[in-house]
C-alpha positions in Angstrom: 137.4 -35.4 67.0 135.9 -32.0 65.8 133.2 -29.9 67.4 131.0 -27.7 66.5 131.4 -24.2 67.4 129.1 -21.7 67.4 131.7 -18.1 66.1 128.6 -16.0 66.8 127.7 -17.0 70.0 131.5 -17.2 71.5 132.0 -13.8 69.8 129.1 -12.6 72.0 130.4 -14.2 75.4 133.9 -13.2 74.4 133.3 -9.7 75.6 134.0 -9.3 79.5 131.0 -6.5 79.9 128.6 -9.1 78.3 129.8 -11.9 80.6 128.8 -9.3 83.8 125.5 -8.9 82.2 124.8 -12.1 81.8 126.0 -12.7 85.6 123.7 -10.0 86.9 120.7 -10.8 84.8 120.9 -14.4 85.9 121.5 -13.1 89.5 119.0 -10.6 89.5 116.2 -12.3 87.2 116.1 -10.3 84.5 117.1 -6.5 84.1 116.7 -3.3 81.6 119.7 -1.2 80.2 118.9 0.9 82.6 119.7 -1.4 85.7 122.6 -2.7 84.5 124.4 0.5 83.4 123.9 1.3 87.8 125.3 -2.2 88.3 128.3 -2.1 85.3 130.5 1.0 84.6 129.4 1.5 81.0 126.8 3.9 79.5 123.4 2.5 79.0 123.8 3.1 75.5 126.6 0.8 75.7 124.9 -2.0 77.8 122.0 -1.3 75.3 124.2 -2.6 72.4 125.8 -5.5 74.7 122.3 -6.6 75.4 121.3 -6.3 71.3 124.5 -9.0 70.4 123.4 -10.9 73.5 119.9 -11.2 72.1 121.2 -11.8 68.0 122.8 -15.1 69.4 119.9 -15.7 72.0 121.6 -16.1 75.4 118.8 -13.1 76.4 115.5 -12.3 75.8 113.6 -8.8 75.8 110.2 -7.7 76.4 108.5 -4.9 76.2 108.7 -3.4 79.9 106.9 0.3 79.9 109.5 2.4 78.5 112.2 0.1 78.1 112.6 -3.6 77.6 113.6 -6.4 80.4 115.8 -9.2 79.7 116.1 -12.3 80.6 119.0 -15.4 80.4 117.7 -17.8 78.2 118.9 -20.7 80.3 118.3 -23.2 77.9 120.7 -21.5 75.2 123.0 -20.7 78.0 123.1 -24.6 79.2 123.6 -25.2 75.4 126.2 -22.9 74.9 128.2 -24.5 78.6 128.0 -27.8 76.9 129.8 -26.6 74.0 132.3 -24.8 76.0 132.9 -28.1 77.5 132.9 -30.2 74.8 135.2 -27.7 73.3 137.8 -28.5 76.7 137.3 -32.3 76.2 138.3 -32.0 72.6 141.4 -30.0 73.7 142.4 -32.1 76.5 142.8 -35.2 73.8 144.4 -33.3 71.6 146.8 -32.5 74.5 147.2 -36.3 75.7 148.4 -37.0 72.1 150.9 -34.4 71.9 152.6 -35.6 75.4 152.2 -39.5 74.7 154.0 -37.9 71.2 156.6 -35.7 72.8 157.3 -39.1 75.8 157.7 -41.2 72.8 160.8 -38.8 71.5 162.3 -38.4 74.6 162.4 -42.3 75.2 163.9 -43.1 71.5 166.8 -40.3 72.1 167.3 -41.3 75.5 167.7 -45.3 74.0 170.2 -44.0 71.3 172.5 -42.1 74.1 
């Protein structure tokens, strides 16, 4: 069984700082580099890039806020993204079964021939 992956998007949510933004924008609503650098202990520079790579891959969305932009989680792409990360874990977990019903199978035929 093979899944799809999406290298961008787990490249983006790989990043612990990304995966605090996206915690406090979805706890918060939305938010502007400006927030977030109070909330996270990076430069708003920094969260400013973080939020660019989030938005590439689409897990947020800017708009034009005064001065600065506000972002939002697109929950949609998020939901997506979950499902993938699950289907990801299901994949794994078969792959897993095989190698123990594998590994069972050796330890019963060298058991049989002691």
């Amino acid at each position: 069984m093979s899944v799809l992956v999406d290298d961008d998007l787990w490249s983006a949510v790989g990043d612990p700082t990304r995966r605090r933004m996206i915690d406090r924008l979805l706890a918060d609503g939305s938010g502007t580099a400006t927030s977030l650098a109070e909330q996270i202990p990076v430069t708003r520079q920094a969260i400013a890039k973080h939020l660019a790579v989030l938005d590439r891959v689409g897990l947020v969305h800017g708009a034009a806020a005064g001065r600065e932009r506000r972002y939002r989680v697109d929950e949609a792409r998020l939901a997506r993204a979950v499902a993938q990360l699950n289907a990801v874990g299901d994949a794994w977990d078969s792959r897993m079964e095989r190698i123990k019903r594998i590994a069972e199978t050796i330890q019963q035929t060298t058991e049989t021939k002691e």
